[in-house]
PyMOL CGO cylinders between C-alpha atoms (Angstrom):
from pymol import cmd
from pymol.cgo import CYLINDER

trace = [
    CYLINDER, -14.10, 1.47, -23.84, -17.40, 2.03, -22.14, 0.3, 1, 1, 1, 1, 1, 1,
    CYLINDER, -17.40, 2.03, -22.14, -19.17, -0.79, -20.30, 0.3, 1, 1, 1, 1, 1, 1,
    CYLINDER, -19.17, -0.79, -20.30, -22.21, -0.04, -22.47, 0.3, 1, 1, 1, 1, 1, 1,
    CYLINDER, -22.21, -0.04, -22.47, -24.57, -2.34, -20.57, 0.3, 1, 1, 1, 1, 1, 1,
    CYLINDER, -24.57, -2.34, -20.57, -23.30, -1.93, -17.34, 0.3, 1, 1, 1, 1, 1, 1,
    CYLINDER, -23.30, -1.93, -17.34, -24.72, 1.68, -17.90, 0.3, 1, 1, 1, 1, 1, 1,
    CYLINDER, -24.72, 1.68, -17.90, -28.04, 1.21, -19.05, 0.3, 1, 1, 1, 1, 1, 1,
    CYLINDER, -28.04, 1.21, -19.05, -28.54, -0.96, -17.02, 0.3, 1, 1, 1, 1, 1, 1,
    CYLINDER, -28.54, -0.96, -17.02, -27.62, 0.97, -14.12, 0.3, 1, 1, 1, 1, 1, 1,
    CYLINDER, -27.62, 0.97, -14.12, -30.62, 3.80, -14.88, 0.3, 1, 1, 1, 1, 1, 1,
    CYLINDER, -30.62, 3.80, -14.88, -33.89, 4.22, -13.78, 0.3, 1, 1, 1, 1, 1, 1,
    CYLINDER, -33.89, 4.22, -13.78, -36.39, 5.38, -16.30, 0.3, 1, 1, 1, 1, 1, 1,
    CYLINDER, -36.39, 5.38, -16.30, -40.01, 6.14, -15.77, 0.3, 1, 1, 1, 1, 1, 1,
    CYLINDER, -40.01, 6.14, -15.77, -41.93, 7.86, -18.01, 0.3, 1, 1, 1, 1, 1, 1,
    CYLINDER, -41.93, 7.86, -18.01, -45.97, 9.69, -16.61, 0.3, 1, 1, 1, 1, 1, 1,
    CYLINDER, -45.97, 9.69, -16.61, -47.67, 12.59, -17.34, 0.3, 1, 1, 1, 1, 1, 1,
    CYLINDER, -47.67, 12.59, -17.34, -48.51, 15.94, -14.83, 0.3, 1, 1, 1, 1, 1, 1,
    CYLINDER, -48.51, 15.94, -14.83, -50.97, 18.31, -15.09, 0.3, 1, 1, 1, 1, 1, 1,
    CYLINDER, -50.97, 18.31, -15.09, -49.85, 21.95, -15.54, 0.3, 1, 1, 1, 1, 1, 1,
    CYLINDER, -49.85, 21.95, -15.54, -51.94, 24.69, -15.74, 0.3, 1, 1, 1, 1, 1, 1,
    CYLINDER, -51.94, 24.69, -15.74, -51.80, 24.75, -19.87, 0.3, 1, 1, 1, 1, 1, 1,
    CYLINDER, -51.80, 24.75, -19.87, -52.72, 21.38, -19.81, 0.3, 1, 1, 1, 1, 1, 1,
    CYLINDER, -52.72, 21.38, -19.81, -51.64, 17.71, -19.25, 0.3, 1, 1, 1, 1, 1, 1,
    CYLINDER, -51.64, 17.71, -19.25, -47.81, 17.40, -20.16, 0.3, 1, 1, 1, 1, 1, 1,
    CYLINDER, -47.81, 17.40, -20.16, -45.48, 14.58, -20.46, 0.3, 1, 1, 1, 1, 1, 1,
    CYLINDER, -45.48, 14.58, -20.46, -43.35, 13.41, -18.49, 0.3, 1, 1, 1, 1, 1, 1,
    CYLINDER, -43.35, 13.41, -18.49, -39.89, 11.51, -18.68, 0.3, 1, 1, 1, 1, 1, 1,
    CYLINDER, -39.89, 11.51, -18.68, -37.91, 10.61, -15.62, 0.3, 1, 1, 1, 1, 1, 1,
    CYLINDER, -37.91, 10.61, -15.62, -34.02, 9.04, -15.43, 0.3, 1, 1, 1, 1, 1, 1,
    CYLINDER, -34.02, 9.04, -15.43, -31.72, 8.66, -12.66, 0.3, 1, 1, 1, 1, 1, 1,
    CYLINDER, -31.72, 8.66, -12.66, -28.91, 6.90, -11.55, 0.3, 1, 1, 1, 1, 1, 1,
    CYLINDER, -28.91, 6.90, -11.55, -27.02, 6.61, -8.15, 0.3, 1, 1, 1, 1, 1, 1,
    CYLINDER, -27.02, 6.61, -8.15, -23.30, 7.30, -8.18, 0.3, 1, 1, 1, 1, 1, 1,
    CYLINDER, -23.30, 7.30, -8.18, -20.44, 6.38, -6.00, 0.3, 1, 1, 1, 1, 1, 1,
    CYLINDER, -20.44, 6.38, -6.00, -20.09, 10.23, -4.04, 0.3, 1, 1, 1, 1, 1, 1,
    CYLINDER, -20.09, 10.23, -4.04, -21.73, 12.11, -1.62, 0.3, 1, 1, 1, 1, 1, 1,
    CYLINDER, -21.73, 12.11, -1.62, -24.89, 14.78, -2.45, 0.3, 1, 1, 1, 1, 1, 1,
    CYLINDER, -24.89, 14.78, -2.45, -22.61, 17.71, -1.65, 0.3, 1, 1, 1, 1, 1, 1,
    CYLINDER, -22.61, 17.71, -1.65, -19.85, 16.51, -4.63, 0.3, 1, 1, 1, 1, 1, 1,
    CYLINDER, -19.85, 16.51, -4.63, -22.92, 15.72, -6.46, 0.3, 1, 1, 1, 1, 1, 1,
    CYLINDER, -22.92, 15.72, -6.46, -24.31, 18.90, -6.29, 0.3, 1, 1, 1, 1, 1, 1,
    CYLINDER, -24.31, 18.90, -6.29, -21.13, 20.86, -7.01, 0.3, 1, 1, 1, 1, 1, 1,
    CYLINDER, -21.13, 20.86, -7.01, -20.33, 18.47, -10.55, 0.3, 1, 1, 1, 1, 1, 1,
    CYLINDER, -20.33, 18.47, -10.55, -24.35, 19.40, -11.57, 0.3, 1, 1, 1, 1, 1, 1,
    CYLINDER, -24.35, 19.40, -11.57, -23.94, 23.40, -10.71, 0.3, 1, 1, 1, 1, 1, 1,
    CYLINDER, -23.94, 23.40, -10.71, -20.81, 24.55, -10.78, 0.3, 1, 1, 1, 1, 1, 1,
    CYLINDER, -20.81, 24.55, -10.78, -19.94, 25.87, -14.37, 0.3, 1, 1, 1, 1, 1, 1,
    CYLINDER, -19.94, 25.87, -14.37, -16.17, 24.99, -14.19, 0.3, 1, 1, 1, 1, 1, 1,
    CYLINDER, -16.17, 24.99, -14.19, -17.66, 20.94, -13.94, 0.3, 1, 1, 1, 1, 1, 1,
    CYLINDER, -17.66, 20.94, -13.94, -20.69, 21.12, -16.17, 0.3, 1, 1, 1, 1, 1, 1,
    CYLINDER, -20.69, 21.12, -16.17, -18.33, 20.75, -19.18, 0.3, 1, 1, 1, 1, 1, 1,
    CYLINDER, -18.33, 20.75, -19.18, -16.49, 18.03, -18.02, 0.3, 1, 1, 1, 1, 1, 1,
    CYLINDER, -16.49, 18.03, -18.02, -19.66, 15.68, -18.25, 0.3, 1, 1, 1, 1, 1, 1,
    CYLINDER, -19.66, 15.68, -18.25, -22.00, 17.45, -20.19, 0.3, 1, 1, 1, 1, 1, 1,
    CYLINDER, -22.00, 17.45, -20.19, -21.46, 20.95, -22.17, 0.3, 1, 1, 1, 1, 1, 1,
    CYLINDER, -21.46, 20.95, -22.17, -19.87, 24.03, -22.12, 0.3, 1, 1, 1, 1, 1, 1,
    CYLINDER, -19.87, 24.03, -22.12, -22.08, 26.32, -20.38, 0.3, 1, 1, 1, 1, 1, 1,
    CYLINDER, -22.08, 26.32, -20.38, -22.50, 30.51, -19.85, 0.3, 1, 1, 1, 1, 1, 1,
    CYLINDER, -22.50, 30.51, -19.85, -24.79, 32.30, -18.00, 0.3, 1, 1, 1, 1, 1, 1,
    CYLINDER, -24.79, 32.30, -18.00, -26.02, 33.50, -14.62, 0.3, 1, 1, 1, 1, 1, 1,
    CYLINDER, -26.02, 33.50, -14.62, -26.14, 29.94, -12.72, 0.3, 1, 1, 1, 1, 1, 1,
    CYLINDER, -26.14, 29.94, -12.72, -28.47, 31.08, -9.84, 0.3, 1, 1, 1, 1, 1, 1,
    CYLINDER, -28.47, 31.08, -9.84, -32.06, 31.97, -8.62, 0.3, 1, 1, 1, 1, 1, 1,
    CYLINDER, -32.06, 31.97, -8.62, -33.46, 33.88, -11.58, 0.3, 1, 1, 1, 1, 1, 1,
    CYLINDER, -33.46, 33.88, -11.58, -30.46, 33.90, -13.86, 0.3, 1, 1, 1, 1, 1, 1,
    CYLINDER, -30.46, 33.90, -13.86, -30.46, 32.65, -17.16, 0.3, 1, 1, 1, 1, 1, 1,
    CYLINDER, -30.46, 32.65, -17.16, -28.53, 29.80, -18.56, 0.3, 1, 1, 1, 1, 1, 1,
    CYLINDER, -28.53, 29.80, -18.56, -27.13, 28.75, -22.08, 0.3, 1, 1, 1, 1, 1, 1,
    CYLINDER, -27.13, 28.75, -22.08, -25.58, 25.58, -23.36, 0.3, 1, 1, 1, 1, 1, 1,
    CYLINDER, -25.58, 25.58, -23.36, -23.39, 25.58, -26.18, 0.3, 1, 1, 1, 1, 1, 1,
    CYLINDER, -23.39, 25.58, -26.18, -25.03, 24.62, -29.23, 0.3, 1, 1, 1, 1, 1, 1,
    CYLINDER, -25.03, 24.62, -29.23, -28.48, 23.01, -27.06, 0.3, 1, 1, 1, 1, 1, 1,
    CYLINDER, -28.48, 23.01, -27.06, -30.77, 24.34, -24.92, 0.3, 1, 1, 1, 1, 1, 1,
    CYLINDER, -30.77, 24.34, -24.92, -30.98, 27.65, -22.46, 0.3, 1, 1, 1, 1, 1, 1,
    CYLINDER, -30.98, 27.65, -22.46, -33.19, 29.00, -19.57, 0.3, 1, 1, 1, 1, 1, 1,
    CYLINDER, -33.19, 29.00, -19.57, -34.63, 30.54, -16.88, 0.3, 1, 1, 1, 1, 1, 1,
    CYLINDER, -34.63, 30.54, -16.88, -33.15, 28.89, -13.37, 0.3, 1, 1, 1, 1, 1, 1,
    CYLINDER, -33.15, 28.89, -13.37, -36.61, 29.36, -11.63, 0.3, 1, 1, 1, 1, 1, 1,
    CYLINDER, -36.61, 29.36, -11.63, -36.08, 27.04, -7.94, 0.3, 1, 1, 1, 1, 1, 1,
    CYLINDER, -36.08, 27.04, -7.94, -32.57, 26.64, -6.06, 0.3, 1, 1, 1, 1, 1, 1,
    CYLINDER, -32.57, 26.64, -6.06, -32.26, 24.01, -3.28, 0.3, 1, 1, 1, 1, 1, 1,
    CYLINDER, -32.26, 24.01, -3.28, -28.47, 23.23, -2.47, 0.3, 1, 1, 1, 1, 1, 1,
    CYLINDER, -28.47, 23.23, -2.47, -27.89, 20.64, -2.07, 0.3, 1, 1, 1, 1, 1, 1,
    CYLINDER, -27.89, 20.64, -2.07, -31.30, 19.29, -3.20, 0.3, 1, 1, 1, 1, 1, 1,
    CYLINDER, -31.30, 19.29, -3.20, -32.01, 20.45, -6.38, 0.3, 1, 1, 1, 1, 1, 1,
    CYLINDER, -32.01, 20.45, -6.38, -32.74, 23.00, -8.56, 0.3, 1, 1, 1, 1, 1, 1,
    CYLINDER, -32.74, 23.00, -8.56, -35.32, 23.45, -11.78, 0.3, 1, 1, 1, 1, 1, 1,
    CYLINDER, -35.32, 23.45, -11.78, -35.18, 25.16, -14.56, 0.3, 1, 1, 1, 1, 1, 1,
    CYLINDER, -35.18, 25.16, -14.56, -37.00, 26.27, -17.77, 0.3, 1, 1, 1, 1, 1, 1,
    CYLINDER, -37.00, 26.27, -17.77, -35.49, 24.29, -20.63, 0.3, 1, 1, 1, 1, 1, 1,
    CYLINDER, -35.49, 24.29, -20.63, -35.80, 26.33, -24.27, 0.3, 1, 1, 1, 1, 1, 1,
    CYLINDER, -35.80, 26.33, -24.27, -34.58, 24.77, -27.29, 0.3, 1, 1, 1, 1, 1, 1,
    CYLINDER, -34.58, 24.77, -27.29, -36.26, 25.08, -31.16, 0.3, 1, 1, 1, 1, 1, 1,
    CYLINDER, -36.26, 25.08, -31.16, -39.02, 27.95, -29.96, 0.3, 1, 1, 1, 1, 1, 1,
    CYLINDER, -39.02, 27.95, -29.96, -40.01, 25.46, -27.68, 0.3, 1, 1, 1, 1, 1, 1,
    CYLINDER, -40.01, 25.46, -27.68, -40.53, 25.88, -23.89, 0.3, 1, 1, 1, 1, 1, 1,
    CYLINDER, -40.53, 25.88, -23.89, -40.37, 22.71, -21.56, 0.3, 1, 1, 1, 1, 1, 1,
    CYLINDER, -40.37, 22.71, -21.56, -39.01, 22.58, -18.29, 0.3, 1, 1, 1, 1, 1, 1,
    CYLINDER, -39.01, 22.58, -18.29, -36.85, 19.91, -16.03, 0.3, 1, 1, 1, 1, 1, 1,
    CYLINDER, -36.85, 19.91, -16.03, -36.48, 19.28, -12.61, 0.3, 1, 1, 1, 1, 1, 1,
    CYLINDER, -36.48, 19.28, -12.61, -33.41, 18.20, -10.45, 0.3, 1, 1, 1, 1, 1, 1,
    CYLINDER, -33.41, 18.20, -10.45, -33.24, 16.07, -7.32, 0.3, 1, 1, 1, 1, 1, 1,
    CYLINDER, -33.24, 16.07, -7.32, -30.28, 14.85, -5.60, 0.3, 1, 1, 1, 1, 1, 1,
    CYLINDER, -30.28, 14.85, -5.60, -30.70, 12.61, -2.86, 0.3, 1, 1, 1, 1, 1, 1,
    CYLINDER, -30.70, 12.61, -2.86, -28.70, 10.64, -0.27, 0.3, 1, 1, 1, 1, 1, 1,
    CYLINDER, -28.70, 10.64, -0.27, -28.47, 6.44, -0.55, 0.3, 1, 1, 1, 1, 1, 1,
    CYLINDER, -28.47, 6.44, -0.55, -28.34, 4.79, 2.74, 0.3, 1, 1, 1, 1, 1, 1,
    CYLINDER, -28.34, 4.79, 2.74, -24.75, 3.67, 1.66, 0.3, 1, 1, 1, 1, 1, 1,
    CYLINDER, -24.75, 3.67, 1.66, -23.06, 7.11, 1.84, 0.3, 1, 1, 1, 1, 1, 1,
    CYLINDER, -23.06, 7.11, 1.84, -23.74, 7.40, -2.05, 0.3, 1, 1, 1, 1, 1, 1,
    CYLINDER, -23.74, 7.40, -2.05, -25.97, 9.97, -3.74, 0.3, 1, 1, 1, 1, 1, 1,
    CYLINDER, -25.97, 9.97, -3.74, -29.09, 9.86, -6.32, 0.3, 1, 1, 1, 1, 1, 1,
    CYLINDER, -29.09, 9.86, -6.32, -28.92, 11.92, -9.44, 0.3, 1, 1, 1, 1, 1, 1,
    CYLINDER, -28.92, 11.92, -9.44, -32.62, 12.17, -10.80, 0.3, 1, 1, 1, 1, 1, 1,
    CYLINDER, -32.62, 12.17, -10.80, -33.83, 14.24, -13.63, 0.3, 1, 1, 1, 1, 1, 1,
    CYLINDER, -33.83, 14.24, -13.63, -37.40, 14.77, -14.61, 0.3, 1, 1, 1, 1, 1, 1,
    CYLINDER, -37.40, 14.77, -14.61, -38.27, 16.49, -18.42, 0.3, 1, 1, 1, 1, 1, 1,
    CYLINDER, -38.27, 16.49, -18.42, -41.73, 18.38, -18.31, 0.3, 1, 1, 1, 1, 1, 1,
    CYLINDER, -41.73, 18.38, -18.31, -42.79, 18.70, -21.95, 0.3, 1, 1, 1, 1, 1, 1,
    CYLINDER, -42.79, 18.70, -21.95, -45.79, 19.76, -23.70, 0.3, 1, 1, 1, 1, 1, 1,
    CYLINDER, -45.79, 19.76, -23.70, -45.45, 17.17, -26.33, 0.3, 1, 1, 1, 1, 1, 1,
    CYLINDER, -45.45, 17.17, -26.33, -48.91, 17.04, -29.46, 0.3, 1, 1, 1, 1, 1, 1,
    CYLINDER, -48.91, 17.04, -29.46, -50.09, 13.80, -29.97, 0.3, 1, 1, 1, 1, 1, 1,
    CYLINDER, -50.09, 13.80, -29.97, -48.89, 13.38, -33.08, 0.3, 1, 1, 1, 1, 1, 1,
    CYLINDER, -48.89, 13.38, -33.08, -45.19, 13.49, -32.07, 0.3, 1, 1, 1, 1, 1, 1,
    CYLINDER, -45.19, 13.49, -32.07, -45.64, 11.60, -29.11, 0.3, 1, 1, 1, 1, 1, 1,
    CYLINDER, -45.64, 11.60, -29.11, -46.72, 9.05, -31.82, 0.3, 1, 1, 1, 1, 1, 1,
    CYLINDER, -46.72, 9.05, -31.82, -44.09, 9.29, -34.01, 0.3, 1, 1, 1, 1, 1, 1,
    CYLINDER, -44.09, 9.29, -34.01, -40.96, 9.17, -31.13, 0.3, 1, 1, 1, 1, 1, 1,
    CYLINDER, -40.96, 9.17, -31.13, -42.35, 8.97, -27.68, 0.3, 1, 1, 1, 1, 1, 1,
    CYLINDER, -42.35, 8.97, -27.68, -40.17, 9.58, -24.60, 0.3, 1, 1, 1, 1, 1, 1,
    CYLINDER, -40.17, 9.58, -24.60, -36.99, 7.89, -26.05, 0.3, 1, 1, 1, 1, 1, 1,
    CYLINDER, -36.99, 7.89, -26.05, -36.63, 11.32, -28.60, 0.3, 1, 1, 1, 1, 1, 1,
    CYLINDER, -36.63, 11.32, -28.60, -35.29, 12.85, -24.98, 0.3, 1, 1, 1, 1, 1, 1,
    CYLINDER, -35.29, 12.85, -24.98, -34.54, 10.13, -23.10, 0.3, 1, 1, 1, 1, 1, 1,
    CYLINDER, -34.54, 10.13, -23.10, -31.52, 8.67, -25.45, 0.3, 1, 1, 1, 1, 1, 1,
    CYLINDER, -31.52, 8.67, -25.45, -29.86, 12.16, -25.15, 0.3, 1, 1, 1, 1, 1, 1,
    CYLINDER, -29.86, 12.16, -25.15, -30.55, 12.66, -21.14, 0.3, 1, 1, 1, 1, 1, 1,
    CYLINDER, -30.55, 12.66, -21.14, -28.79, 8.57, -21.27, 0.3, 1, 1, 1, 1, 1, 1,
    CYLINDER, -28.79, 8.57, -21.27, -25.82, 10.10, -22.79, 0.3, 1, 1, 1, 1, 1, 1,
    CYLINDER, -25.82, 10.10, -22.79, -25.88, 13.03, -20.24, 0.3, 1, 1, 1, 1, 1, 1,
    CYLINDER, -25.88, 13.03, -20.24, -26.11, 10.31, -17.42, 0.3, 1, 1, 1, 1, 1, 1,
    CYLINDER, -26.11, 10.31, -17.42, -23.50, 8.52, -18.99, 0.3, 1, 1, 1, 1, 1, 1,
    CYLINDER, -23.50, 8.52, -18.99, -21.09, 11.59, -18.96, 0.3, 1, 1, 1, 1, 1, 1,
    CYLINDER, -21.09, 11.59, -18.96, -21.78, 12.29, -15.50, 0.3, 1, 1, 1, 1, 1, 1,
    CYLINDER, -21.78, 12.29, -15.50, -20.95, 8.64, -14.61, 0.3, 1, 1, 1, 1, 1, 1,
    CYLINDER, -20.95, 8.64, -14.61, -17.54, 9.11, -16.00, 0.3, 1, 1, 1, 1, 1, 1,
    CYLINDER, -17.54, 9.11, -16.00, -16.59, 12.01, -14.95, 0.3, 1, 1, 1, 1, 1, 1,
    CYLINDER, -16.59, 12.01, -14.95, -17.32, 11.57, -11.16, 0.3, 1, 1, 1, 1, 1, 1,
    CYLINDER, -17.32, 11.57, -11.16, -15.72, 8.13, -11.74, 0.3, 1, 1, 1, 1, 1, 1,
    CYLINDER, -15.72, 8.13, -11.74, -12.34, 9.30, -13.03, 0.3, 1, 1, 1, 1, 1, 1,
    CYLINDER, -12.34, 9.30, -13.03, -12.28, 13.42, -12.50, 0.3, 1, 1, 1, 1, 1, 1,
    CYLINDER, -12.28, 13.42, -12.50, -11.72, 13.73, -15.80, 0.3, 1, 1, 1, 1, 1, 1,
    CYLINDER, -11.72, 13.73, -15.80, -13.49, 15.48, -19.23, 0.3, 1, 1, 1, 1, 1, 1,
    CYLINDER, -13.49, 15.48, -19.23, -15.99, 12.49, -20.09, 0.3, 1, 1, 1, 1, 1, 1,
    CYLINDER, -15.99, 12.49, -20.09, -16.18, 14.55, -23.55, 0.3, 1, 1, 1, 1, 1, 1,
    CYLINDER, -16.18, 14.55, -23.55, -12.96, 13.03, -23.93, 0.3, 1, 1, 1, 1, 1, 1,
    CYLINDER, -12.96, 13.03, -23.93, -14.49, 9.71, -24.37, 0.3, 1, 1, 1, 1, 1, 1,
    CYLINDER, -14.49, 9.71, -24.37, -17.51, 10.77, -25.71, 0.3, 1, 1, 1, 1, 1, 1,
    CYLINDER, -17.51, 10.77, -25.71, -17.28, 13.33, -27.37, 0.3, 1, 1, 1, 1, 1, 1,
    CYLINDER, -17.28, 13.33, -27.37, -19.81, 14.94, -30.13, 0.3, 1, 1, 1, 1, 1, 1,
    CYLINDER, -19.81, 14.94, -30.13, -18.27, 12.21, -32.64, 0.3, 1, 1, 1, 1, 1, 1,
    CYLINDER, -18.27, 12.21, -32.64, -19.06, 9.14, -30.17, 0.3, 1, 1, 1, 1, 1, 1,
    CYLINDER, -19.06, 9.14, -30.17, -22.48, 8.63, -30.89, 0.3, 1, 1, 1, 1, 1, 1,
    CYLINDER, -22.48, 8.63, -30.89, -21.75, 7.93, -34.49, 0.3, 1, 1, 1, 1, 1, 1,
    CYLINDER, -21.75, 7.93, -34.49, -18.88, 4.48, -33.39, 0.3, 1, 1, 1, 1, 1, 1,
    CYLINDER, -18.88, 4.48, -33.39, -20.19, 1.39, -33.47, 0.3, 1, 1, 1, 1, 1, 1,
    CYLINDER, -20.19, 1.39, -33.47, -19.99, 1.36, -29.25, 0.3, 1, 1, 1, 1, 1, 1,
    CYLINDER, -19.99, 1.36, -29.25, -22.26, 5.00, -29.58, 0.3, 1, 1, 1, 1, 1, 1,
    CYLINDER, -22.26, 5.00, -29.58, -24.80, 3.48, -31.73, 0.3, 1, 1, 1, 1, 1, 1,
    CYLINDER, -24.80, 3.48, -31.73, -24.84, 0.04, -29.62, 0.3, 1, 1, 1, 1, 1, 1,
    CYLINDER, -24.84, 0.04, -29.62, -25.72, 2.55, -26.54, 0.3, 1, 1, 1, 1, 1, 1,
    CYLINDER, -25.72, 2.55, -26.54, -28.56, 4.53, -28.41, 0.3, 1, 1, 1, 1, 1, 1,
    CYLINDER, -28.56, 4.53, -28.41, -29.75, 1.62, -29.34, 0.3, 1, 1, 1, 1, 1, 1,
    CYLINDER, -29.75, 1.62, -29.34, -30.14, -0.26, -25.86, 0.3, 1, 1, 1, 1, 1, 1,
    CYLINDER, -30.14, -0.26, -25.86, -31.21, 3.25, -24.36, 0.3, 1, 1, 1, 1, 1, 1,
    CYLINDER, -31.21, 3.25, -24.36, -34.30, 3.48, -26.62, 0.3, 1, 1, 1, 1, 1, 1,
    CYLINDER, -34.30, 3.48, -26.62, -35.03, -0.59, -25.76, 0.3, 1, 1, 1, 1, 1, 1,
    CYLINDER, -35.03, -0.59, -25.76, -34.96, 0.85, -22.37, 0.3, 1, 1, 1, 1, 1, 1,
    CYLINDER, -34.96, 0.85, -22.37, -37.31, 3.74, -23.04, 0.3, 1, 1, 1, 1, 1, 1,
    CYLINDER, -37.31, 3.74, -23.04, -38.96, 1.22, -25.04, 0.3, 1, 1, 1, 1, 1, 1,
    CYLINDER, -38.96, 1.22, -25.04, -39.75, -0.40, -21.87, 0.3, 1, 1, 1, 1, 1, 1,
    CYLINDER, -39.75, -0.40, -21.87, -40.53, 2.73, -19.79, 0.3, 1, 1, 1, 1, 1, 1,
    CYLINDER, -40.53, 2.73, -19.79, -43.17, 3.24, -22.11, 0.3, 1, 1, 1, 1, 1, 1,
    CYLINDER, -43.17, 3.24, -22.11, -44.53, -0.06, -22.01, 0.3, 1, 1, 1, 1, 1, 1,
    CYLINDER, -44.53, -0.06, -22.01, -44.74, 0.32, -18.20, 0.3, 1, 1, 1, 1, 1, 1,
    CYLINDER, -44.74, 0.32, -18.20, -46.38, 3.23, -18.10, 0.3, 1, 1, 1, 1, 1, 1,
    CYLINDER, -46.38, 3.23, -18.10, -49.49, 1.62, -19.95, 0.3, 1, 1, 1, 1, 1, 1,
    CYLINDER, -49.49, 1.62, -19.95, -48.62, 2.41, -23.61, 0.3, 1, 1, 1, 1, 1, 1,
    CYLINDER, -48.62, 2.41, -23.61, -49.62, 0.43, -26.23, 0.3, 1, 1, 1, 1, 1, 1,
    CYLINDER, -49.62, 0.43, -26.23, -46.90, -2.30, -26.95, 0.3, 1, 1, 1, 1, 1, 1,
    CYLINDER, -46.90, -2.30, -26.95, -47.29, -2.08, -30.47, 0.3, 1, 1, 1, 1, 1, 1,
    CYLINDER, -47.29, -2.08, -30.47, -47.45, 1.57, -30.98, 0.3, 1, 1, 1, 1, 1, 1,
    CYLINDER, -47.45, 1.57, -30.98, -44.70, 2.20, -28.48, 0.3, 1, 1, 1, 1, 1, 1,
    CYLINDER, -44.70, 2.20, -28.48, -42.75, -0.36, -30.61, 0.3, 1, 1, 1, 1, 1, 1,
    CYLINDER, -42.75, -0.36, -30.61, -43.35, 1.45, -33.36, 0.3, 1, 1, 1, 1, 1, 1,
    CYLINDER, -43.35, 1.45, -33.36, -42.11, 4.99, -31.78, 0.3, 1, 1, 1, 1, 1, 1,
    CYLINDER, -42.11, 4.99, -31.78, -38.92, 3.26, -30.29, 0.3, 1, 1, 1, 1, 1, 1,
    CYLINDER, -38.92, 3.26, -30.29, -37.52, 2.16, -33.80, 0.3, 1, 1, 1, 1, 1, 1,
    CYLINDER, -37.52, 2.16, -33.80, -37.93, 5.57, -35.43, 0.3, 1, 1, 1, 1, 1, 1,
    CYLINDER, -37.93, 5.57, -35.43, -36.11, 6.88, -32.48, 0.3, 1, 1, 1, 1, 1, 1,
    CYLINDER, -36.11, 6.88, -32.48, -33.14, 4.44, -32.40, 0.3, 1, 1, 1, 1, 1, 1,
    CYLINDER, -33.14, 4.44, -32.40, -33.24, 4.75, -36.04, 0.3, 1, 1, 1, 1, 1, 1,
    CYLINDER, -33.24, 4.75, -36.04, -32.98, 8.73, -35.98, 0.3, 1, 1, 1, 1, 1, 1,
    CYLINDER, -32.98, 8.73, -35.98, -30.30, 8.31, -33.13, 0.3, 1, 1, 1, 1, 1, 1,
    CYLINDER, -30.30, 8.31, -33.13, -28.06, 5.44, -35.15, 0.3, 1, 1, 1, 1, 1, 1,
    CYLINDER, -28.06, 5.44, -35.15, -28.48, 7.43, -38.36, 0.3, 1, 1, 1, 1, 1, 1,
    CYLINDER, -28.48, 7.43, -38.36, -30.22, 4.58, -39.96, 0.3, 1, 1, 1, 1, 1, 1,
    CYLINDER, -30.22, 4.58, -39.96, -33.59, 5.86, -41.34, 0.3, 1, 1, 1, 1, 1, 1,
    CYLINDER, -33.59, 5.86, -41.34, -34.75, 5.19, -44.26, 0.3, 1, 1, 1, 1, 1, 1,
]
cmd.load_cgo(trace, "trace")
């Protein structure tokens, strides 16, 4: 059983914008700290024997310049390599092109950050529609997998699995990971109601209950 609140609770969300050359993208930001070092850290985000075991099967050329793809998601360009600081990468998925960033730092307990940052070119009107929770629910899960895995050394897919997200305790998580977004949103000077509005689509789409 997963501690489903525990979780959420335990992530940092932030959600911006940056200016890139085409133009002003969006920005959403999650991270968690987990009980290892940076080096372990590093090795369970990079090494494509681990990947799987938290996240998804994964093929590819995993260094500077090589190109990545995940099984069934998203593939890409690996375009900055820092071990054990980070790496970034282009992120293609659906003809589009967005991009996300990876920083691993140390805690002053002898614990390490894991913090991800998704770089989108998002229109208006489908900001609107889901806002930042449309990726942040599914970076949650990834967070989620990563948390059980370095917790146990085991296959989190194991425990949740493609199937997960549609129990009862999968739904329950979508849902309080969007309220979280929810909040992100909020923060980051979004109107309440509209960002409201974007949230429940988004849980909805996530908990297979639109109408």
């Amino acid at each position: 059983m997963i501690e489903v609140t525990g979780q959420i609770n335990a992530v940092r969300r932030t959600v911006g914008e940056r200016v890139l050359e085409a133009g002003t993208a969006r920005t959403s930001t999650i991270s968690q700290v987990y009980d290892t070092d940076v080096e372990d850290l590093w090795d369970a985000v990079t090494n494509p024997e681990r990947i799987p075991r938290w996240f998804l099967p994964i093929s590819g050329d995993l260094r500077l310049g090589g190109r990545y793809q995940l099984e069934g998601n998203a593939g890409g360009t690996i375009q900055t390599c820092d071990p054990p600081k980070g790496y970034s990468a282009t992120w293609e998925y659906g003809g589009q092109t967005s991009w996300i960033e990876v920083r691993l730092t140390p805690e002053p307990d002898g614990r390490a950050r894991f913090e991800l940052e998704h770089i989108a070119h998002v229109d208006d009107a489908m900001w609107d529609q889901f806002g930042p929770g449309a990726v942040g629910i599914g970076w949650d899960m990834g967070l989620l997998g990563l948390a059980l895995h370095l917790a146990t050394g085991e296959s989190a897919p194991e425990q949740v699995g493609p199937d997960w997200s549609t129990t009862g305790e999968g739904k329950e998580f979508s849902r309080q990971s969007g309220e979280a977004w929810f909040a992100a949103h909020v923060a980051s000077g979004a109107d309440e109601a509209a960002a409201r509005a974007s949230a429940d689509r988004t849980i909805a789409a996530y908990t297979g209950e639109m109408e």
